[in-house]
N, C-alpha and C positions, 0 to 999 in steps of 0.2 A: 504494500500500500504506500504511493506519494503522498508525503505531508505538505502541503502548502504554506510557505511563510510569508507575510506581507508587511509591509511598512517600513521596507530596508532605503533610505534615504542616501544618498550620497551624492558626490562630485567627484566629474574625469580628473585621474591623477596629472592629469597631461593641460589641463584648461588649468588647473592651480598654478602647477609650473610657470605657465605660459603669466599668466596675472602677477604671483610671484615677484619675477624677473623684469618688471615690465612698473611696476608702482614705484615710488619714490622712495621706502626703506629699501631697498636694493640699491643705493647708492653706496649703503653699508654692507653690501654683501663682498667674501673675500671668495676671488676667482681662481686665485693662484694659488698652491696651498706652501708651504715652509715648515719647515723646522727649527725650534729655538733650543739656544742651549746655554745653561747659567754656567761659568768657570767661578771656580773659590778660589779666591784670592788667597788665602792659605797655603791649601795645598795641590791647585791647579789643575786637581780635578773636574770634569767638565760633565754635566748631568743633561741629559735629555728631559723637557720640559714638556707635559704633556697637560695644556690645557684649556686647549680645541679641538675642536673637530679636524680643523682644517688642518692642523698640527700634527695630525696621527701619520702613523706609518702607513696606515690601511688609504686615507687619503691620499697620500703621496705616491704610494702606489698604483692606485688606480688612476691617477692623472697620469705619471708617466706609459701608464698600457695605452692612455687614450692617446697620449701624443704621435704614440709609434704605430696605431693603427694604419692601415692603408685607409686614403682618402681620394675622394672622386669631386671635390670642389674646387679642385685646384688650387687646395690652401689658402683660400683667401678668407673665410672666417675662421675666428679665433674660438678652438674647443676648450667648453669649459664644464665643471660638473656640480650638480646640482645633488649636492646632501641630503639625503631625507632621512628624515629623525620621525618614527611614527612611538605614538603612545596608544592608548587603550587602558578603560578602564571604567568597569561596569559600576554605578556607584545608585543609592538610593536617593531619590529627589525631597522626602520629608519623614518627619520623624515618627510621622504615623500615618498610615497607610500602605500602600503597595507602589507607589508612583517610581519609578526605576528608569534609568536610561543605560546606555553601553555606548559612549561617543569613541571614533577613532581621530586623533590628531593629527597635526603634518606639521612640523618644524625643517627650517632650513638649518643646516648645519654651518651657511656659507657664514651666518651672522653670528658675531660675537654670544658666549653665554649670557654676558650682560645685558645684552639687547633684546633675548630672548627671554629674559626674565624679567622685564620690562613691559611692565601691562599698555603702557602707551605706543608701544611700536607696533601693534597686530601682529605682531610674529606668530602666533596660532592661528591653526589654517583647520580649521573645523571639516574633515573628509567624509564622515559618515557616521551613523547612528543604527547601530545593529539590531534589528530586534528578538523582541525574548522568544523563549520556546515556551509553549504551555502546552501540557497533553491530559485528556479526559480519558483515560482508560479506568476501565472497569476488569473486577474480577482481578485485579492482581496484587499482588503485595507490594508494600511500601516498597521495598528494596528492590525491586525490579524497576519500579518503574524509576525510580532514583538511578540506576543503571540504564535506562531507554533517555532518560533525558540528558546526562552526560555525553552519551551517544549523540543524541542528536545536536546538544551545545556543540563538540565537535565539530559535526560535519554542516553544521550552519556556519561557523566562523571559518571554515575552509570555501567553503563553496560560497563566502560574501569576498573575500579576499580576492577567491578565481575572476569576481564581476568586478572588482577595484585594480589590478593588475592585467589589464582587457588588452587588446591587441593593439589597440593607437598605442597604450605605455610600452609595451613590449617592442613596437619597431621604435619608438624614442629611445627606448636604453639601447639598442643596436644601431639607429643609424642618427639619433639627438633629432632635435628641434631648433630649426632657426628664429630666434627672440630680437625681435628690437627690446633693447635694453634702454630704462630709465635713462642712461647718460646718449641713447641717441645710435648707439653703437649695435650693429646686428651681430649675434653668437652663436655659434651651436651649441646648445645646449643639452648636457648627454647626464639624464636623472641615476642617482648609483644610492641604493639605499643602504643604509651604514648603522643603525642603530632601531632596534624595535625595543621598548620600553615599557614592560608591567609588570602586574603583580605576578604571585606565583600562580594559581587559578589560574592565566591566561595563557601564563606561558605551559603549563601543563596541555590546555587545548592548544596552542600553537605547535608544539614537539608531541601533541600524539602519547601520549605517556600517563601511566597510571598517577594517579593523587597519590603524594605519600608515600612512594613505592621504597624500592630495597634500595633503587640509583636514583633518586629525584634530578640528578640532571642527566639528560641525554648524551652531555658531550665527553665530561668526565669521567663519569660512570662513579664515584665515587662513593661506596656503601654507604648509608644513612648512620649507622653502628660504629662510622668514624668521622662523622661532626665534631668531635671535642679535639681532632687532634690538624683540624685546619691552619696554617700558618707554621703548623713548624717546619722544622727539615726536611723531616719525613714523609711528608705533604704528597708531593709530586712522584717517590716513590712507591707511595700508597694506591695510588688511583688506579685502577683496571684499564 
């Protein structure tokens, strides 16, 4: 049997970009990414400063893949990449009743953290508003259906994802978007998503993965039975 879900709201990831890139806070957006690095006047040691986005090795990275791609414009726009910081997070609207939402966010990584934490710059780019599951089964036990609706939590926040990462985003991340930019200047603009942001509940639906389990993260694998002995030495030797 098909369950029908309705009232999933959203905006093309590709039309935000495109608006994004194009309003007047994006005069603060950084295009180019860098690395900083503090030297101690002591003892000359030199420390990598990691405290932006655009800062990161993962950034810098992927600019350099994008520089060396083969190109068919003949070089005359300047490629650049468009950070996405998405969040998520299902929260209650009041303190009594049932009024509930599940909003997903879009932050540019191009703009300082300060500016993003800055309620006057609109840096929050409101993408979509998930909605709930509710199921009337009869004849079954609590616990089953506790287990049908996780189920379905799942594969609704997959299959809302498949319609927000649609085929305009997908040939943008492969061949970008040409943007007249705020200062007048036209870019290719090639979206590269670099950070997803939530609780643990989300990210449990997001990796597919039991609540709770023996590995609670998927990547580490790391037993739950050695929580207490996180940070030390033995840390990285520990992990499956």
């Amino acid at each position: 049997q098909v369950f029908s879900v309705s009232g999933f709201h959203h905006w093309p990831l590709v039309a935000v970009i495109h608006a994004a890139f194009s309003e007047v806070s994006s005069r603060w957006f950084h295009l180019t990414p860098f690395k900083r690095f503090w030297k101690s006047l002591l003892t000359g040691r030199e420390q990598h400063i990691y405290d932006e986005l655009y800062m990161s090795d993962a950034w810098n990275k992927a600019h350099d893949e994008l520089q060396k791609q083969k190109r068919d414009d003949g070089y005359k726009l300047e490629q650049v990449i468009a950070g996405l910081m998405f969040w998520s997070d299902a929260m209650h609207l009041a303190q009594f009743g049932n009024a509930s939402a599940w909003p997903v966010y879009l932050f540019f990584g191009n703009q300082s953290k300060y500016a993003r934490a800055c309620p006057t710059t609109n840096a929050c780019h409101p993408i979509a508003f998930i909605p709930s599951v509710s199921l009337h089964i009869s004849h079954q036990k609590i616990s089953d259906i506790s287990d049908i609706l996780t189920h379905c939590k799942r594969e609704l926040f997959h299959a809302l994802w498949r319609i927000l990462l649609d085929n305009e985003f997908l040939d943008a991340y492969r061949n970008g978007i040409v943007i007249k930019c705020h200062d007048g200047v036209f870019r290719q603009v090639f979206p590269r998503i670099f950070t997803y942001s939530a609780d643990y509940p989300e990210k449990v639906l997001l990796a597919t993965i039991r609540d709770k389990g023996v590995c609670p993260c998927p990547q580490c694998l790391l037993p739950k039975s050695r929580f207490d002995q996180l940070g030390l030495k033995t840390d990285m030797s520990a992990r499956i």
